[in-house]
KOLGU-4560 file (N, C-alpha, C; in nm, 3 decimals, padded with zeros to 5 digits):
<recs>
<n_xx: 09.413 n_yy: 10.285 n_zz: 10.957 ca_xx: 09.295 ca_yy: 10.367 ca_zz: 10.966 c_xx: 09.254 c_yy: 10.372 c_zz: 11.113 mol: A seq: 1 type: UNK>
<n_xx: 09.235 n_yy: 10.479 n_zz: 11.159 ca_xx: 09.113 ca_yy: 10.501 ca_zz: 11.278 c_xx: 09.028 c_yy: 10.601 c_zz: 11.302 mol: A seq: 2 type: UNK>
<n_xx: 08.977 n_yy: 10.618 n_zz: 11.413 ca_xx: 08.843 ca_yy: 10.696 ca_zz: 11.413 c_xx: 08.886 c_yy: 10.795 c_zz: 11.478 mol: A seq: 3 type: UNK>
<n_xx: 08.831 n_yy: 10.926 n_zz: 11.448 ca_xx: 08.822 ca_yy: 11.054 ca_zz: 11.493 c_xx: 08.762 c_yy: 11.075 c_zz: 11.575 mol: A seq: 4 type: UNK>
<n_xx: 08.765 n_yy: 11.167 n_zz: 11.716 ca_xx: 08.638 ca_yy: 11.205 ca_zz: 11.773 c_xx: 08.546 c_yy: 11.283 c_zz: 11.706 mol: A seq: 5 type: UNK>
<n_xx: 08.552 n_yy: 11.360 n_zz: 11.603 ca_xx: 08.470 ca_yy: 11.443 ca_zz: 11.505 c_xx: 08.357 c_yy: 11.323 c_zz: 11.455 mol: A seq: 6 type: UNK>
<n_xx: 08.407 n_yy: 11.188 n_zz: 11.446 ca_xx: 08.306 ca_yy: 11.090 ca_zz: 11.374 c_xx: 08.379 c_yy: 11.047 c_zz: 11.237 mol: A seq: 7 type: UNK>
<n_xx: 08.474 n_yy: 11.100 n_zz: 11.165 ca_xx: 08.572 ca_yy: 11.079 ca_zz: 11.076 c_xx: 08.604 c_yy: 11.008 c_zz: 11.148 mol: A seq: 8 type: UNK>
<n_xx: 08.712 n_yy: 10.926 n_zz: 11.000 ca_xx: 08.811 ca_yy: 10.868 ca_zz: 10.992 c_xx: 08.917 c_yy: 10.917 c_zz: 10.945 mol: A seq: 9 type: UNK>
<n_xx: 09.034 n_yy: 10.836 n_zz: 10.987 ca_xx: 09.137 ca_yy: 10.879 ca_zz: 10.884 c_xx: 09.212 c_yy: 10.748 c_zz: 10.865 mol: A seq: 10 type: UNK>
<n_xx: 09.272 n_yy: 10.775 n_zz: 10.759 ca_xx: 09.351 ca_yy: 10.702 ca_zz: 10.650 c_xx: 09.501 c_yy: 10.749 c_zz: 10.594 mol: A seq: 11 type: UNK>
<n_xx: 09.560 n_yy: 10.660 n_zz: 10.611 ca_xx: 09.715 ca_yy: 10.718 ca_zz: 10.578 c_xx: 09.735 c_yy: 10.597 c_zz: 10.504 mol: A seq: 12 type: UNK>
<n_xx: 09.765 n_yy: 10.671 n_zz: 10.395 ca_xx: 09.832 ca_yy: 10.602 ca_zz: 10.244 c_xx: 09.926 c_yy: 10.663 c_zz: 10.207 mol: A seq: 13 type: UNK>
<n_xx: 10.042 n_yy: 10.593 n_zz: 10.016 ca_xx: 10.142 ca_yy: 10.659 ca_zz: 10.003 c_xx: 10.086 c_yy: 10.645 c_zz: 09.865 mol: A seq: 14 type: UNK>
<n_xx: 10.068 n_yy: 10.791 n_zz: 09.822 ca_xx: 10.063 ca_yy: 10.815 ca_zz: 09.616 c_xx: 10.160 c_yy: 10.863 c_zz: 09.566 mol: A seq: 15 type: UNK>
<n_xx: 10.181 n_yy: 10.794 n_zz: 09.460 ca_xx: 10.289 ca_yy: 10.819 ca_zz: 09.370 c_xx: 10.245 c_yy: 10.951 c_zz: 09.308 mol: A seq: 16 type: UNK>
<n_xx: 10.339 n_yy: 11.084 n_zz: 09.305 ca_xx: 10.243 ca_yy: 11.165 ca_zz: 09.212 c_xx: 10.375 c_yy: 11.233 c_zz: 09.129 mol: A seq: 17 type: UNK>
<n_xx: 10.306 n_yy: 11.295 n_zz: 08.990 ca_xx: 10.453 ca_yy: 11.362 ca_zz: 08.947 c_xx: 10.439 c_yy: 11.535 c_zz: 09.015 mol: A seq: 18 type: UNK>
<n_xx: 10.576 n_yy: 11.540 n_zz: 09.009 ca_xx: 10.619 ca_yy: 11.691 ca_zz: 09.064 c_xx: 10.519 c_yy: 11.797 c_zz: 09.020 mol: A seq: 19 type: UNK>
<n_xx: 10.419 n_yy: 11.785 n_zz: 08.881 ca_xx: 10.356 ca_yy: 11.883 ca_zz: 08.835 c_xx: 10.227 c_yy: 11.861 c_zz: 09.001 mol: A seq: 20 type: UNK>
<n_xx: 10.206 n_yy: 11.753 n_zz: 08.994 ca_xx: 10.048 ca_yy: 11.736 ca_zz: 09.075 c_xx: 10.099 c_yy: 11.799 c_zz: 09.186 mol: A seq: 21 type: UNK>
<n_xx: 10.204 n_yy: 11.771 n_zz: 09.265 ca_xx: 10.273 ca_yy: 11.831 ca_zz: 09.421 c_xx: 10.236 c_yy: 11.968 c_zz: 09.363 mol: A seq: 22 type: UNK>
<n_xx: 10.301 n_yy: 12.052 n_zz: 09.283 ca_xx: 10.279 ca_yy: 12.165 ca_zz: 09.291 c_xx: 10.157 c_yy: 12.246 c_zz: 09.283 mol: A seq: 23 type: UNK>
<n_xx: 10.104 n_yy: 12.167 n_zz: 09.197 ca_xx: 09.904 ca_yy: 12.229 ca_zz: 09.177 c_xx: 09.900 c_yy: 12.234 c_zz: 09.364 mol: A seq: 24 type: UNK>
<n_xx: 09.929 n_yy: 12.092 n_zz: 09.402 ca_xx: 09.854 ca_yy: 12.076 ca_zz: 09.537 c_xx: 09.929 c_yy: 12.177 c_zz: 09.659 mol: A seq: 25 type: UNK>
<n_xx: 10.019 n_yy: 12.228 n_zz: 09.636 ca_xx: 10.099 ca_yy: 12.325 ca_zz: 09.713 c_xx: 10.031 c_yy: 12.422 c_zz: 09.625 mol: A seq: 26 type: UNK>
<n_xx: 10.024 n_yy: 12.523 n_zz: 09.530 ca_xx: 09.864 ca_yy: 12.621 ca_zz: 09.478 c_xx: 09.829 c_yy: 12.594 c_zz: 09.585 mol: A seq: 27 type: UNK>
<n_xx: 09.717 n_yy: 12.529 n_zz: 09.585 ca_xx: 09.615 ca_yy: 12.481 ca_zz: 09.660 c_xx: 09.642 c_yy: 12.517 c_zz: 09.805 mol: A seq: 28 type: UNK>
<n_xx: 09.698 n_yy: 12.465 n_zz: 09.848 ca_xx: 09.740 ca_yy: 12.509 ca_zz: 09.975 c_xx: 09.790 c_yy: 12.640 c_zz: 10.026 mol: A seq: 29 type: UNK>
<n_xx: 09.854 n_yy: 12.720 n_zz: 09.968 ca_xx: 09.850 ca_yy: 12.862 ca_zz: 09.922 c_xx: 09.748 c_yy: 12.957 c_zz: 09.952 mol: A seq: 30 type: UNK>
<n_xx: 09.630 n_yy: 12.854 n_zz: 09.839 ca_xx: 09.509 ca_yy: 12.946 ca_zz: 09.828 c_xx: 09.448 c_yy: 12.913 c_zz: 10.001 mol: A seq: 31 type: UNK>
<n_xx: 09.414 n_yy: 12.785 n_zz: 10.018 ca_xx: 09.403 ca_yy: 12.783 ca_zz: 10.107 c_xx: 09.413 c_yy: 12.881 c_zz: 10.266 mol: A seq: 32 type: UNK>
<n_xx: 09.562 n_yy: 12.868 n_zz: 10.271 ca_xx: 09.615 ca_yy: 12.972 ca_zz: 10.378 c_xx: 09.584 c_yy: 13.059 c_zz: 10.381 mol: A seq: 33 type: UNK>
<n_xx: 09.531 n_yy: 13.169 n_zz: 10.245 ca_xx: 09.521 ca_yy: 13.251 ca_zz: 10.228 c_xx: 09.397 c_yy: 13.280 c_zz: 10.281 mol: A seq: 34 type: UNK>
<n_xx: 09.289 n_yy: 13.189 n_zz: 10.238 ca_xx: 09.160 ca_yy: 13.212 ca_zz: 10.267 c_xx: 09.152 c_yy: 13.163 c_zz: 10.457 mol: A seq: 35 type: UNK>
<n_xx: 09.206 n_yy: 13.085 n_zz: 10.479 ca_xx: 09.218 ca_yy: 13.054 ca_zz: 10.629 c_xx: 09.280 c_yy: 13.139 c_zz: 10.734 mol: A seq: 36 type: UNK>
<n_xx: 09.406 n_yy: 13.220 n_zz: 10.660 ca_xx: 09.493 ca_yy: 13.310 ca_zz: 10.745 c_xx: 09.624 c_yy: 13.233 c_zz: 10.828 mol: A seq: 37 type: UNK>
<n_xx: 09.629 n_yy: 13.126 n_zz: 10.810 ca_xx: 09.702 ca_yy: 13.014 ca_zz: 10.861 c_xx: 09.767 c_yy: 12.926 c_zz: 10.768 mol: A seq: 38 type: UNK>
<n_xx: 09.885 n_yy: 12.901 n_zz: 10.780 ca_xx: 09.936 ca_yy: 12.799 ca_zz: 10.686 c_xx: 09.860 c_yy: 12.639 c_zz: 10.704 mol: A seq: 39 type: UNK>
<n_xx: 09.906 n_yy: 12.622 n_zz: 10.565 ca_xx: 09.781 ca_yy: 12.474 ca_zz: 10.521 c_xx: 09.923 c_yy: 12.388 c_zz: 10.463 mol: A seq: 40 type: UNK>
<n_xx: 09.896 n_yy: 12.256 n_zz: 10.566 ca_xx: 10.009 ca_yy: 12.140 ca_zz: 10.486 c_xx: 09.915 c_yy: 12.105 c_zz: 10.379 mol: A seq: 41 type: UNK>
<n_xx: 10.023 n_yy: 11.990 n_zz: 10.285 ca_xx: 09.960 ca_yy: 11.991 ca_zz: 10.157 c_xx: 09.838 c_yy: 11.866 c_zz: 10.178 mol: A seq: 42 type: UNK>
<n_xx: 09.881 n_yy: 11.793 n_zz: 10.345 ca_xx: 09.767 ca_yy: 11.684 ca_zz: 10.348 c_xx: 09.646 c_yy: 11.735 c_zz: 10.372 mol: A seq: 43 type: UNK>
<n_xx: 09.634 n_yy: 11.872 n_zz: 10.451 ca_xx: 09.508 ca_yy: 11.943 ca_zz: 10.459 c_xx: 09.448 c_yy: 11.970 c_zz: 10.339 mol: A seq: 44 type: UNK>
<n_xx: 09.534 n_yy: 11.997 n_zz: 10.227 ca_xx: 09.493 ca_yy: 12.068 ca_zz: 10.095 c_xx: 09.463 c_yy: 11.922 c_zz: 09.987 mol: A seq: 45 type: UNK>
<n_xx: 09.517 n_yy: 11.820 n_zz: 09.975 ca_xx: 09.432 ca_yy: 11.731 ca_zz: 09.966 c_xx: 09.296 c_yy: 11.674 c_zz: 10.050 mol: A seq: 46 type: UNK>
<n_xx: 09.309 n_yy: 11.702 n_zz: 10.119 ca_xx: 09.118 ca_yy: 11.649 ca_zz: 10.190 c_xx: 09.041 c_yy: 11.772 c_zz: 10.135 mol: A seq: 47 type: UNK>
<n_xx: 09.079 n_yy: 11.890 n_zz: 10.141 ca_xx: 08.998 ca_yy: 11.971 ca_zz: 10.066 c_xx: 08.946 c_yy: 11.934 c_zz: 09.980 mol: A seq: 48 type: UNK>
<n_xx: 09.056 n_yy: 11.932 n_zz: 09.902 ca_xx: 09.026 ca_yy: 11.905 ca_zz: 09.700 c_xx: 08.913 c_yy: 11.792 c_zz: 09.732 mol: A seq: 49 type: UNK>
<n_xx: 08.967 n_yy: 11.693 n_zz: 09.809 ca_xx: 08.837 ca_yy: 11.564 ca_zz: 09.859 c_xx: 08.752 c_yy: 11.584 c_zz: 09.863 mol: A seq: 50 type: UNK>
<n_xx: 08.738 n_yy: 11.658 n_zz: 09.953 ca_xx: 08.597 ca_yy: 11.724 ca_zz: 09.992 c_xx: 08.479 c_yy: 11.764 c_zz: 09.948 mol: A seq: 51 type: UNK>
<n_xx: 08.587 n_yy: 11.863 n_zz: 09.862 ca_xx: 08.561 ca_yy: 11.979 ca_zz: 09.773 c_xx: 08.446 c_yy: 11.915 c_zz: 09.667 mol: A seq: 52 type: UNK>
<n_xx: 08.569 n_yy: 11.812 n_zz: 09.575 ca_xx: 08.500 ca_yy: 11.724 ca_zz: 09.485 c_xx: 08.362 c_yy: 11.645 c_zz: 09.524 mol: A seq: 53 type: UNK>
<n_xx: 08.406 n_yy: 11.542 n_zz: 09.633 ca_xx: 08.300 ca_yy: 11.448 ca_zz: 09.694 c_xx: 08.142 c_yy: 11.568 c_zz: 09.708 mol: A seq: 54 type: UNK>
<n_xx: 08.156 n_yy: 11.710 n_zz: 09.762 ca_xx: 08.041 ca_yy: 11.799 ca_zz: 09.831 c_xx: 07.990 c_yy: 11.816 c_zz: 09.618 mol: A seq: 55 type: UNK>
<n_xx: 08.077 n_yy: 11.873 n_zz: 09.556 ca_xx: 08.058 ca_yy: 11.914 ca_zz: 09.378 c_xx: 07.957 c_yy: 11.752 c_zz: 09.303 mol: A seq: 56 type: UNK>
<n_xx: 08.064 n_yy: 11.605 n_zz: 09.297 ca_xx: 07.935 ca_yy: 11.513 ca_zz: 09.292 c_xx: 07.814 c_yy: 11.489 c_zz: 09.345 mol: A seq: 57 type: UNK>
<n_xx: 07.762 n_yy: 11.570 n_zz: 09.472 ca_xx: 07.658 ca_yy: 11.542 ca_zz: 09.499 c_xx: 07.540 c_yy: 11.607 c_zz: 09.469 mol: A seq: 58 type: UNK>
<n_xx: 07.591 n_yy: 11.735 n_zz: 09.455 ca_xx: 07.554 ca_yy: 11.849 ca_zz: 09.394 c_xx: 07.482 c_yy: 11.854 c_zz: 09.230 mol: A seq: 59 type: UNK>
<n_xx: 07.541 n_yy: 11.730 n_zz: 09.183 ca_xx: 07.498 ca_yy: 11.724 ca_zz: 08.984 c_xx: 07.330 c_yy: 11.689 c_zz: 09.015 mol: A seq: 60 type: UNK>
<n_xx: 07.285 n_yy: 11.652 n_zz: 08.880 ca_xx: 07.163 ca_yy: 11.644 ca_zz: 08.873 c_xx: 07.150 c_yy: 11.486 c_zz: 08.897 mol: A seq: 61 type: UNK>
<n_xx: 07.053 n_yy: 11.464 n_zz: 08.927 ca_xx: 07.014 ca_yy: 11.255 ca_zz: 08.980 c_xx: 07.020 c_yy: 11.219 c_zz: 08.815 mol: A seq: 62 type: UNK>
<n_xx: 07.068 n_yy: 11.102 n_zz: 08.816 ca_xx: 07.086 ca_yy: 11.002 ca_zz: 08.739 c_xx: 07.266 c_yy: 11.046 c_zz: 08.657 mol: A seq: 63 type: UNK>
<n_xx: 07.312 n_yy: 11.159 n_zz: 08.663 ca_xx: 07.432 ca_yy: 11.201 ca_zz: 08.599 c_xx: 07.584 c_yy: 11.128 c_zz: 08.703 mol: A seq: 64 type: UNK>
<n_xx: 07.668 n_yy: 11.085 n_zz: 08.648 ca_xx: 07.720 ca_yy: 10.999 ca_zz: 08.755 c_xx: 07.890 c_yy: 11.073 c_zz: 08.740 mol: A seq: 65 type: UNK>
<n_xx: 07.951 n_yy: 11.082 n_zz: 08.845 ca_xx: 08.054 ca_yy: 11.170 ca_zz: 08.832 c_xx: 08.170 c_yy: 11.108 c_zz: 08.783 mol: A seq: 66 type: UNK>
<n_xx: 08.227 n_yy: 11.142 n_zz: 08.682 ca_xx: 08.381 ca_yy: 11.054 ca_zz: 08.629 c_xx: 08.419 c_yy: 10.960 c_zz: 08.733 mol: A seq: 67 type: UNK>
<n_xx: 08.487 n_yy: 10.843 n_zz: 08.700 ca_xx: 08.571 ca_yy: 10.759 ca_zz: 08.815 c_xx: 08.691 c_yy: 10.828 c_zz: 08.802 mol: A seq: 68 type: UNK>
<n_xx: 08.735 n_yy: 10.847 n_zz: 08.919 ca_xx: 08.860 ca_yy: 10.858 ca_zz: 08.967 c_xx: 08.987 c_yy: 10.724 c_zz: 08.905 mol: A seq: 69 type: UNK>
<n_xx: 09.072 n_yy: 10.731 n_zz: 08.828 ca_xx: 09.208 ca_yy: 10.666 ca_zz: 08.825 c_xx: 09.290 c_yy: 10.716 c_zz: 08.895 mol: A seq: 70 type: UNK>
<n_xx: 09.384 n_yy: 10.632 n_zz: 08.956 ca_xx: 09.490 ca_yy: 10.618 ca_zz: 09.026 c_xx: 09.557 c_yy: 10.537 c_zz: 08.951 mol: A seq: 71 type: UNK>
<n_xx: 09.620 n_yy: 10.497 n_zz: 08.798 ca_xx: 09.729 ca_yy: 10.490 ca_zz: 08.761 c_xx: 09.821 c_yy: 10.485 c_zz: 08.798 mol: A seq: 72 type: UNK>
<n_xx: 09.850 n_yy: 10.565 n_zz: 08.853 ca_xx: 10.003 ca_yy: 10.628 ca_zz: 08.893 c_xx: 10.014 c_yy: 10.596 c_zz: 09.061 mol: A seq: 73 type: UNK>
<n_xx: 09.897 n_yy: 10.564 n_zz: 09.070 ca_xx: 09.905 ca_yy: 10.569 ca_zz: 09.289 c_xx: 09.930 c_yy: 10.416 c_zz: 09.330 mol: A seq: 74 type: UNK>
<n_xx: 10.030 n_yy: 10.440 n_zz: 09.447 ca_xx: 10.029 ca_yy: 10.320 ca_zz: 09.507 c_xx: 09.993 c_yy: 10.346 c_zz: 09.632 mol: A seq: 75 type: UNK>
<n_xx: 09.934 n_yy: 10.204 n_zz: 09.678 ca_xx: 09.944 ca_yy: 10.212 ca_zz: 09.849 c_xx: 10.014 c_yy: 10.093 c_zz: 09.901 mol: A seq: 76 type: UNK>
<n_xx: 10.091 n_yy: 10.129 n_zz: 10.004 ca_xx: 10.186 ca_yy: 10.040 ca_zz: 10.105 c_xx: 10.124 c_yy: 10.023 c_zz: 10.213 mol: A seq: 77 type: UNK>
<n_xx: 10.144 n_yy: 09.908 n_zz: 10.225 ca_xx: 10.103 ca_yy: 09.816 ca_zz: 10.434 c_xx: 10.246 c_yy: 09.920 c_zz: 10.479 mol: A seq: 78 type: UNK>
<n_xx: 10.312 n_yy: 09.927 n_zz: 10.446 ca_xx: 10.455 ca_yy: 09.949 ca_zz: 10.513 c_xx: 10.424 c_yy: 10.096 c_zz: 10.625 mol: A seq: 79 type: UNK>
<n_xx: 10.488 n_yy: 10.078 n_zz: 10.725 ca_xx: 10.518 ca_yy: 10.202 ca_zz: 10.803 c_xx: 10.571 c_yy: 10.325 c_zz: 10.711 mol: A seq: 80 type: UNK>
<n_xx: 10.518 n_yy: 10.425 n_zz: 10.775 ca_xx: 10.592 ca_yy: 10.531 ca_zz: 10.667 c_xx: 10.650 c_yy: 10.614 c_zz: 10.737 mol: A seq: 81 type: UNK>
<n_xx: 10.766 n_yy: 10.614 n_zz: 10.696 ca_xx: 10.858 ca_yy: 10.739 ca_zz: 10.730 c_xx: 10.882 c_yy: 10.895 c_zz: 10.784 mol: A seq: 82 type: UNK>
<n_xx: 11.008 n_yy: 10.860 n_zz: 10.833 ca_xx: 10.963 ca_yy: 11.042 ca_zz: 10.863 c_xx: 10.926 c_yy: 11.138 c_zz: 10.739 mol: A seq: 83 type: UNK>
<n_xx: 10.907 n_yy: 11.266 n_zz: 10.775 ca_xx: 10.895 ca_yy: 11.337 ca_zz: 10.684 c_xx: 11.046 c_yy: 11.390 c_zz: 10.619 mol: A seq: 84 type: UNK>
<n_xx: 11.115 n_yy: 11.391 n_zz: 10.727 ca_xx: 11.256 ca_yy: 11.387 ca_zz: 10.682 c_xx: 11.326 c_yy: 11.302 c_zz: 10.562 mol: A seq: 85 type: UNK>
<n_xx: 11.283 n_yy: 11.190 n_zz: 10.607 ca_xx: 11.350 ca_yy: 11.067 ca_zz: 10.522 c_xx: 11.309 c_yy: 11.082 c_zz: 10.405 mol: A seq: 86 type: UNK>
<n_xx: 11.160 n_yy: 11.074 n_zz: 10.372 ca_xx: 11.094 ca_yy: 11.080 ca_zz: 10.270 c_xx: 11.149 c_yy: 11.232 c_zz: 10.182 mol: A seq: 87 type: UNK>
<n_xx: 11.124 n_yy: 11.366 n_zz: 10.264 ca_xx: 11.241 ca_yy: 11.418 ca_zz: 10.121 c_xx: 11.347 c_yy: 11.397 c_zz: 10.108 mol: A seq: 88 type: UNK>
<n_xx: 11.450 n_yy: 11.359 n_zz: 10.234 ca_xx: 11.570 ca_yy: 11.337 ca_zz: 10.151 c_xx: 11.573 c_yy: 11.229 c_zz: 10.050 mol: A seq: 89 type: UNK>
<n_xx: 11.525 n_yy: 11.098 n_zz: 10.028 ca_xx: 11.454 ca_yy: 11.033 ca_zz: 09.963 c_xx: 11.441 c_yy: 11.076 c_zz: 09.821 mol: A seq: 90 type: UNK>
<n_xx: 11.355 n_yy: 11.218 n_zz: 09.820 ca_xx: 11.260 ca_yy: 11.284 ca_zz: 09.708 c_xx: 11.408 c_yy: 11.340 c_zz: 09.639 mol: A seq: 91 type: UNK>
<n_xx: 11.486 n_yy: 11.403 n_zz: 09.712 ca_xx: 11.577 ca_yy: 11.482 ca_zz: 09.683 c_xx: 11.688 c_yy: 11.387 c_zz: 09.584 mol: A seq: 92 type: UNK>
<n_xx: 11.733 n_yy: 11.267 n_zz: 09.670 ca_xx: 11.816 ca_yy: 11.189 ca_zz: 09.620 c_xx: 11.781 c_yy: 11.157 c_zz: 09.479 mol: A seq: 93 type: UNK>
<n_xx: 11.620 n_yy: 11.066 n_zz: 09.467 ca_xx: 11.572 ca_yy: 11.069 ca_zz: 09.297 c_xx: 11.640 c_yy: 11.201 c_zz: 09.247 mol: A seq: 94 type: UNK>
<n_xx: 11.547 n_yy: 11.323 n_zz: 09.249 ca_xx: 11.587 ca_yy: 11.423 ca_zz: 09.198 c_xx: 11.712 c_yy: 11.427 c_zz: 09.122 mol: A seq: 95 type: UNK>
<n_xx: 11.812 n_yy: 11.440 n_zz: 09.231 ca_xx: 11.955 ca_yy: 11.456 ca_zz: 09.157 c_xx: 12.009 c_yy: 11.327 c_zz: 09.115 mol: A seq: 96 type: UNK>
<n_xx: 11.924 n_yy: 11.247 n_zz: 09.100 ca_xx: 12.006 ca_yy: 11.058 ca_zz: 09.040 c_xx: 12.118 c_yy: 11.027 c_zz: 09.167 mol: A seq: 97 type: UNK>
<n_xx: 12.074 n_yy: 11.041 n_zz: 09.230 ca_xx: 12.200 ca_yy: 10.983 ca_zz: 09.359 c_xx: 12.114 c_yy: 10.871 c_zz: 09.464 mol: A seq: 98 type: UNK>
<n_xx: 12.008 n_yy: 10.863 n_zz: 09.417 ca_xx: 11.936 ca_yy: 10.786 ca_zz: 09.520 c_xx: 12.001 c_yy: 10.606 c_zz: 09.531 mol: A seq: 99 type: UNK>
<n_xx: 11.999 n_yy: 10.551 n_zz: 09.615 ca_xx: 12.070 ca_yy: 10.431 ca_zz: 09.609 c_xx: 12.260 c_yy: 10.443 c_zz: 09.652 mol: A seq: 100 type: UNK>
<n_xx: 12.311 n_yy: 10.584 n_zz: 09.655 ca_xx: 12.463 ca_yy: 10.580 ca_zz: 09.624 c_xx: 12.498 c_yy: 10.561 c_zz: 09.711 mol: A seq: 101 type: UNK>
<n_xx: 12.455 n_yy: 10.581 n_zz: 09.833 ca_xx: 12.509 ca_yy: 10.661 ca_zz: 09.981 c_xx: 12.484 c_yy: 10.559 c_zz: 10.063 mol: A seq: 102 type: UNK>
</recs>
């Protein structure tokens, strides 16, 4: 984690997600671009959805409390993370059951 000059932070983690969620979140990013005029990676298009959500809970009426978030499925690693390269070929290898062969 460190600090932004904006006054943010940022945070780099690794979530496990299935192929359906990548794709909503590529949507998303889509729509995004669209409305921006500029292409949107999918990490931009998650802080949105963040955002998005975090600005929508604040918004409810006082005393109504917004679902908890599960992460089931999410992990986070201390570990250095990879290129972006590695990581799809990586994605790719699962994919076709070859991961581990090579």
């Amino acid at each position: 984690m460190h600090a932004l000059p904006d006054g943010e932070a940022e945070l780099t983690l690794v979530v496990r997600l299935p192929w359906e969620d990548v794709a909503r979140l590529g949507q998303e990013a889509g729509r995004l671009a669209s409305q921006m005029r500029r292409p949107v990676t999918l990490d931009e298009a998650v802080s949105h959805r963040l955002r998005s959500s975090r600005v929508a809970a604040h918004a409810k009426p006082a005393g109504e409390q917004p679902p908890a978030v599960t992460a089931a499925s999410a992990s986070v690693s201390s570990l250095p993370s990879r290129p972006p390269a590695e990581q799809a070929r990586q994605a790719i290898d699962r994919i076709n059951g070859t991961a581990g062969t090579a």
